[in-house]
C-alpha positions as CSV (number, residue, x, y, z in Angstrom):
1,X,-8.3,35.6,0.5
2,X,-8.3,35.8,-3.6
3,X,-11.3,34.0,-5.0
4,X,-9.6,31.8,-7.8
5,X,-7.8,29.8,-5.4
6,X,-10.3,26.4,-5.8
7,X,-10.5,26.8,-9.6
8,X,-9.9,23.0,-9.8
9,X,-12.9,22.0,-7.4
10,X,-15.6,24.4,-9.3
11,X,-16.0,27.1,-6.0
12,X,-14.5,30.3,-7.4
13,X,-16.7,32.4,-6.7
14,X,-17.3,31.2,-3.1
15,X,-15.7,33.6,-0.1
16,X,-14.6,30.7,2.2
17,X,-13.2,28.8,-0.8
18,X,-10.3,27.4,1.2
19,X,-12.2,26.2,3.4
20,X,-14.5,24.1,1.6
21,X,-11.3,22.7,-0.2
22,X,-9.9,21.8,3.2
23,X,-13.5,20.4,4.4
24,X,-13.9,18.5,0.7
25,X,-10.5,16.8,0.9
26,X,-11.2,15.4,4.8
27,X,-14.9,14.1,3.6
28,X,-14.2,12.8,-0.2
29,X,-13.9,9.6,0.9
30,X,-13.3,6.9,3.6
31,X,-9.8,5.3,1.9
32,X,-6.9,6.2,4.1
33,X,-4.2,5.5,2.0
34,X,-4.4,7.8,-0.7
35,X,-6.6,10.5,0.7
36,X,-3.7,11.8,3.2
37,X,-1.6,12.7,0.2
38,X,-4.4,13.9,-2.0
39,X,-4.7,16.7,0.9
40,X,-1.5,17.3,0.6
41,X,-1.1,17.7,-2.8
42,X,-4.4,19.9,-3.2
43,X,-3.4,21.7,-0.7
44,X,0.3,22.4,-2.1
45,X,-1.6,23.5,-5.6
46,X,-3.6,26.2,-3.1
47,X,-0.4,27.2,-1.0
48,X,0.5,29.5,-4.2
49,X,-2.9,32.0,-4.2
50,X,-4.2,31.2,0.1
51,X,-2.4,31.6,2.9
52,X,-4.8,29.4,4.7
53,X,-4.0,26.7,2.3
54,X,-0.3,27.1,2.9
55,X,-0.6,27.3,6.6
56,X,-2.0,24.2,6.3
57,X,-0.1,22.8,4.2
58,X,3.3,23.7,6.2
59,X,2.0,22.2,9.4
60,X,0.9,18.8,7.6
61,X,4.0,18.4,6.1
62,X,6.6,19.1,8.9
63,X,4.1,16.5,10.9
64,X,5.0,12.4,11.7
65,X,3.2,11.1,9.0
66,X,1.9,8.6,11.2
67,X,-0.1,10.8,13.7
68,X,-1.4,12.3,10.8
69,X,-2.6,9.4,9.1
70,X,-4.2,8.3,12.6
71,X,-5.8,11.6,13.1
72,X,-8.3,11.6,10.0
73,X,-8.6,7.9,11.0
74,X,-9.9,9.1,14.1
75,X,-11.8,12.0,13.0
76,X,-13.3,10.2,10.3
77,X,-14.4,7.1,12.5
78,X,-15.6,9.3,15.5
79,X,-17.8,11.5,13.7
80,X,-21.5,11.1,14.4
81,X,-20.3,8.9,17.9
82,X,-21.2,9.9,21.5
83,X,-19.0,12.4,22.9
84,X,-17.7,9.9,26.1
85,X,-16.8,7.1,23.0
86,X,-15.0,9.8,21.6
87,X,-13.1,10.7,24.5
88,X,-12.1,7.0,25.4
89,X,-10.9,6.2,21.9
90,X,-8.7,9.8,22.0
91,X,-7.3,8.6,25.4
92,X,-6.3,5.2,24.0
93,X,-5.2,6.3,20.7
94,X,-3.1,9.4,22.6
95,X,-1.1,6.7,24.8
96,X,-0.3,4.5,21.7
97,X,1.1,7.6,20.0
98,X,2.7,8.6,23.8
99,X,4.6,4.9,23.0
100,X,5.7,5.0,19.5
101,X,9.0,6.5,17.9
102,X,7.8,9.2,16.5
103,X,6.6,11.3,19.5
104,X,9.9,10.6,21.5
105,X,11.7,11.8,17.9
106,X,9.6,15.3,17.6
107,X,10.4,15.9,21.3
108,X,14.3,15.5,20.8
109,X,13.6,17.5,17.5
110,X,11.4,20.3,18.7
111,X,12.5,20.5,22.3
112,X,15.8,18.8,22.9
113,X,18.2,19.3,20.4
114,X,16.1,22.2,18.8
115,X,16.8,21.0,15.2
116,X,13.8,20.6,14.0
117,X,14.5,17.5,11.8
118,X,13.1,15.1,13.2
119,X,12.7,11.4,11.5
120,X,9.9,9.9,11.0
121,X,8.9,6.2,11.2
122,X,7.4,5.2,9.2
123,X,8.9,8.7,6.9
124,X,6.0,8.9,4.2
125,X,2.1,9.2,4.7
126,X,1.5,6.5,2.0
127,X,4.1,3.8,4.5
128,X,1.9,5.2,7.2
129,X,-1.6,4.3,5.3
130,X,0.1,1.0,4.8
131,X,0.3,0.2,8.0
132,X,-3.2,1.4,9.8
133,X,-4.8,-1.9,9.6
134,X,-2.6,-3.5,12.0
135,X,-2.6,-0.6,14.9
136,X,-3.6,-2.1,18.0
137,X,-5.9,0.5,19.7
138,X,-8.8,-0.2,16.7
139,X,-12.0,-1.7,17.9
């Protein structure tokens, strides 16, 4: 791991610099709709000097935006809750993704037709941010 790679965020000289990048971008704030690109593009400046930062990075991008977008929803909105809330909400939100385009697409992309393009709806994490308020599994 080289040590310059968070010159950006001030922690340089810390060993697990990566890290706290990755852990800073999820907690900087509690706006969706920019904050799922932000990581992305923070993460895209570290891919160059971390290959934590690029695995990262790789896995995000090649991900339905949507999920994504839903998953730091989740993560963001379950922390501090009681592990059985947390487990209801994951079962609900896991069979509203089960339902949606986007899972039936990366099946037919990763396992099906093996092309590994699948396409996403919506295609970019900003149209996903977009459209978080009106999911219906939100209490």
């Amino acid at each position: 791991m080289h040590p310059a790679v968070c010159t950006a965020t001030g922690c340089n000289t810390f060993p697990g610099c990566s890290r706290a990048l990755i852990y800073d971008c999820l907690h900087k704030n509690n706006h969706l709709s920019p904050i799922v690109g932000d990581i992305l593009n923070e993460l895209k400046d570290c891919v160059i000097q971390d290959d934590l930062c690029e695995g990262v990075f790789e896995r995000l991008s090649e991900r339905s935006p949507m999920a994504v977008t839903i998953t730091l929803q989740c993560l963001r909105r379950d922390e501090g809750r009681d592990l059985r809330e947390v487990y209801q909400s994951d079962l609900k939100v896991a069979g509203y993704l089960m339902e949606q385009h986007d899972f039936k697409e990366g099946v037919r992309a990763r396992l099906i037709d093996r092309d590994n393009c699948p396409q996403w709806n919506p295609d970019t994490f900003e149209n996903a941010a977009v459209m978080l308020p009106v999911l219906p599994f939100e209490e």
